[in-house]
C-alpha positions in Angstrom: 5.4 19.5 -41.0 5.2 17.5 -37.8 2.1 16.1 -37.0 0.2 16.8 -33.7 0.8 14.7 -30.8 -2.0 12.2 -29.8 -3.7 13.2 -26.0 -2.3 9.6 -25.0 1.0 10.4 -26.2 0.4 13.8 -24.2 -0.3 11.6 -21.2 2.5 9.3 -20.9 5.0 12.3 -21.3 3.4 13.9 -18.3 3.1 10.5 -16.4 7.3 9.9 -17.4 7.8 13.3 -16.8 5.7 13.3 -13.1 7.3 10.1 -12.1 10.8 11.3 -12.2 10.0 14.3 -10.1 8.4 12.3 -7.5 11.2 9.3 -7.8 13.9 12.1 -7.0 11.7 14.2 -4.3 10.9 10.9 -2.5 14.2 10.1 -2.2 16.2 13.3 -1.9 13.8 14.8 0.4 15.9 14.6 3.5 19.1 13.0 4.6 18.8 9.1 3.8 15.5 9.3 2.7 16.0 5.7 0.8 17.7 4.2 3.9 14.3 4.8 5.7 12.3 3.0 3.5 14.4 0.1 4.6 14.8 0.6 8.0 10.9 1.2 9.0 9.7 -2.2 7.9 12.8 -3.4 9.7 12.3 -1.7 13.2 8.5 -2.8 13.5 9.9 -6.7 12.4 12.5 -6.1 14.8 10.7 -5.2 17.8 7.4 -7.1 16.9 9.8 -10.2 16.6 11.5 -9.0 20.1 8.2 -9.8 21.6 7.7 -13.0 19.7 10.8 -14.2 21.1 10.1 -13.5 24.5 6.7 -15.3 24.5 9.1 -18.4 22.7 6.7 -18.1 19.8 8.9 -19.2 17.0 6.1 -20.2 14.4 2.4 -18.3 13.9 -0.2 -20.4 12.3 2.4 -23.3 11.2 5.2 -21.1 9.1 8.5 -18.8 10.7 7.7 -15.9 12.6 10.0 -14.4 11.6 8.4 -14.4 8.1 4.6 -14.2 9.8 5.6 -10.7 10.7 7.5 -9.9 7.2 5.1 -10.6 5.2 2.8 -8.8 7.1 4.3 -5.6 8.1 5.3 -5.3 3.7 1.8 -6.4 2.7 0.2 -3.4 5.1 3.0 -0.8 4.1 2.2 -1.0 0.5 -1.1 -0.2 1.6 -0.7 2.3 3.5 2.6 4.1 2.1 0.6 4.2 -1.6 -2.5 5.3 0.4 -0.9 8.2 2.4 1.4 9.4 -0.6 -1.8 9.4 -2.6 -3.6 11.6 -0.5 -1.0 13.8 -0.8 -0.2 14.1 -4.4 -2.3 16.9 -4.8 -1.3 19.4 -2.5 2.4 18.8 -3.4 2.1 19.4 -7.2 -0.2 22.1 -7.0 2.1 24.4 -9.2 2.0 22.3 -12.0 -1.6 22.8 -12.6 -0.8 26.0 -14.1 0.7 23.6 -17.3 -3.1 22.5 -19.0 -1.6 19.1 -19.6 -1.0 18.0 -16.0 -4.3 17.2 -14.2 -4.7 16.4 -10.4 -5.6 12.8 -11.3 -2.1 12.3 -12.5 -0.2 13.3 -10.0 -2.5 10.7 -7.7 -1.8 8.4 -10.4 2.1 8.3 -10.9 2.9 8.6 -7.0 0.6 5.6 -6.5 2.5 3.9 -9.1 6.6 5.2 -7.6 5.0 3.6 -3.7 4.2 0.4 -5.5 7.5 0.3 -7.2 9.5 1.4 -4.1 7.0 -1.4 -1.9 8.3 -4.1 -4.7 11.7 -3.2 -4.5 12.0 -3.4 -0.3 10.2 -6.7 -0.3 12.3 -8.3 -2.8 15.7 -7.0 -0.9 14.1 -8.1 2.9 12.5 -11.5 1.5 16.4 -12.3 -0.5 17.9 -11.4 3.0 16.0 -13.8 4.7 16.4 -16.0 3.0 19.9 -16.0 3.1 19.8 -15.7 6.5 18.0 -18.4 7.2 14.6 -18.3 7.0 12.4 -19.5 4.6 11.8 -16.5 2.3 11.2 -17.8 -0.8 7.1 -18.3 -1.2 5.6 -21.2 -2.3 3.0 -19.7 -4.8 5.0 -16.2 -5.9 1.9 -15.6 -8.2 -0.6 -15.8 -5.3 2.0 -13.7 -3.5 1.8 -11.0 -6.4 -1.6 -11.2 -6.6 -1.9 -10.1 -2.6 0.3 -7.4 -3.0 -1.3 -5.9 -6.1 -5.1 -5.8 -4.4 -3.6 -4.2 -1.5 -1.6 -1.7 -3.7 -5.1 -1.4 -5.6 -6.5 -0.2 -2.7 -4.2 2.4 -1.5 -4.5 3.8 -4.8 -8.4 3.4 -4.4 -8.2 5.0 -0.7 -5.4 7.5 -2.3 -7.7 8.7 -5.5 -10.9 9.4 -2.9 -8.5 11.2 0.3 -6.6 13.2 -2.4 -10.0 14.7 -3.5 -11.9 14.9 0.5 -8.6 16.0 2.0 -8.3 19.2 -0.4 -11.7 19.9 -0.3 -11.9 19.5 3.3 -8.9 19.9 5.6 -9.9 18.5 8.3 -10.2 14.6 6.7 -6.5 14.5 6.6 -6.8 14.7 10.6 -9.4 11.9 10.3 -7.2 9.9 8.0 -4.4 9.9 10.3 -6.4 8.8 13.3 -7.5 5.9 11.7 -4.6 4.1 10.1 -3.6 3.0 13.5 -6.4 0.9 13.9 -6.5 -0.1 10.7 -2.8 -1.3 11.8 -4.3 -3.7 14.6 -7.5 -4.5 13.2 -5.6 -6.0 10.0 -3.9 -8.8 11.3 -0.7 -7.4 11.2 0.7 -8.5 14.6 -1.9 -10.8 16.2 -3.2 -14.3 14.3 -6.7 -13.6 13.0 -7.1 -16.8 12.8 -7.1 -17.3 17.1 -9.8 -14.8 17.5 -12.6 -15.5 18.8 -16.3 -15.0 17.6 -18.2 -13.0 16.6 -14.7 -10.4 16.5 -13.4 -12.5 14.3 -16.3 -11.7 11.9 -16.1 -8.3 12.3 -12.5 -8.2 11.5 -13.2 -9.9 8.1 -15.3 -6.8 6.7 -11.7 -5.0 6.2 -10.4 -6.0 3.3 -6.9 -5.2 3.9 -6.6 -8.8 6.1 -8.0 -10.5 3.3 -4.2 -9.4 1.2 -2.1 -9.6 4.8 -3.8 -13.3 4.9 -3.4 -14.2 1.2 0.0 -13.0 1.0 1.0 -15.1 4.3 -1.2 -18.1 3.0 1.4 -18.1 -0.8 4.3 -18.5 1.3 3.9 -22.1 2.9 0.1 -24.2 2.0 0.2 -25.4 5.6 0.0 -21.9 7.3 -3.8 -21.6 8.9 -4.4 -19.0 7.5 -7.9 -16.9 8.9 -10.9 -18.6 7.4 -13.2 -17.0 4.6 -11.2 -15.4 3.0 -11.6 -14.0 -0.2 -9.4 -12.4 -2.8 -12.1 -11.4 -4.9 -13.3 -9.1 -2.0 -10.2 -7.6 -1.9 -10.4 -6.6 -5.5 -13.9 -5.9 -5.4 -13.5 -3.3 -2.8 -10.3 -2.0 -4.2 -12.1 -1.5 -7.5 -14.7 0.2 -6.0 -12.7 2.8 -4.4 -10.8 3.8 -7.7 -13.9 4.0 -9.6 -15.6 6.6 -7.1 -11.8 8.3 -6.4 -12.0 8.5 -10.4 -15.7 10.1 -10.8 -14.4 12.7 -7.8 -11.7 13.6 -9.4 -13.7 14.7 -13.1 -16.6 16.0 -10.9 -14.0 18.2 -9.0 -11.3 18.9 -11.2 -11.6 22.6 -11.7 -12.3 23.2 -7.9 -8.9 20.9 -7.1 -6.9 23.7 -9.5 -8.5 26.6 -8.6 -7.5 25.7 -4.7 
């Protein structure tokens, strides 16, 4: 007689199971889904480095512009694509609640985990094609560079796991979420030096967490690059942290009402 299957066992078969489905629906959704997740990082660097050019600013804070804006623009899509994805997992899997094995938290869970793979697998091809193009795209500290990258997918799951929850319960948060992830956009560093701006604004723009990453990423790619000052890795984490643990105790205390939607 077979013995029972243990509830982690039960979990990884839905995770493997959950991650396929979203692998295949995020890129067979429409025509050339996969190209696009190529081509957006590559039209902002294109027309951000238009600009650049125009202004005859070839470095940013002592490293390539060309890799400034690169890094960047990959470091705040990882972010943000695992943070908007997130919020949606939900609503997207809602017929597979019916099955008592799959719970909203996993479908948060997996997509978070398919953006982060996705975000890993465009930076590697755009960073090798620079490089072979010409710029420096190799990094000079890849495990500080990993370490960047992982806080800010952290926090997308974070931001993901607490949206996914607010935006069922309330509709109108989605609204709110979209509104803000434009300025979240400027106010990250992501096309302006952080590092040139003046005080107190500079300050202010320290409190978001997400320039901490865009900085530290930028920072493990040449020692020299001034990077903004203050900053702090461990914030980064500590705020990302925070965000999973209360998107986590949301999604037990809500659970049933998440289903039953």
């Amino acid at each position: 007689m077979a013995s029972a299957r243990t509830p982690a066992v039960i979990t990884l078969s839905v995770w493997k199971a959950l991650f396929l489905r979203e692998a295949v629906s995020r890129i067979s959704t429409g025509r050339a889904a996969w190209l696009w997740l190529l081509l957006e990082p590559l039209i902002h660097i294109g027309v951000l480095l238009i600009i650049f050019i125009i202004f005859r600013m070839r470095t940013v804070g002592g490293i390539d512009t060309t890799v400034w804006l690169m890094v960047g623009m990959m470091a705040f899509l990882t972010f943000r694509r695992t943070a908007t994805q997130s919020q949606n997992a939900v609503d997207s899997n809602r017929g597979l609640f019916t099955y008592r094995q799959v719970k909203p938290v996993d479908t948060v869970l997996v997509r978070a985990v398919l953006e982060g793979f996705l975000a890993m697998i465009v930076a590697l091809i755009l960073f090798c094609a620079a490089a072979f193009w010409g710029a420096s795209g190799l990094p000079y500290d890849p495990l500080s560079l990993l370490e960047a990258f992982l806080g800010l997918w952290l926090l997308g799951l974070g931001f993901g796991l607490i949206t996914s929850v607010a935006g069922d319960l309330i509709p109108e948060v989605g609204n709110v979420i979209g509104f803000i992830m434009t300025p979240m956009y400027f106010a990250s560093g992501v096309i302006f030096p952080v590092a040139q701006a003046p005080q107190p604004y500079r300050d202010w723009l320290l409190l978001n967490p997400i320039l901490h990453g865009l900085e530290s990423a930028r920072l493990a790619f040449s020692p020299y690059y001034n990077a903004a000052p203050n900053l702090s890795i461990a914030y980064l984490y500590g705020f990302a942290l925070t965000l999973i643990f209360l998107g986590l105790i949301l999604h037990v205390r809500f659970s049933a009402k998440l289903v039953a939607q």
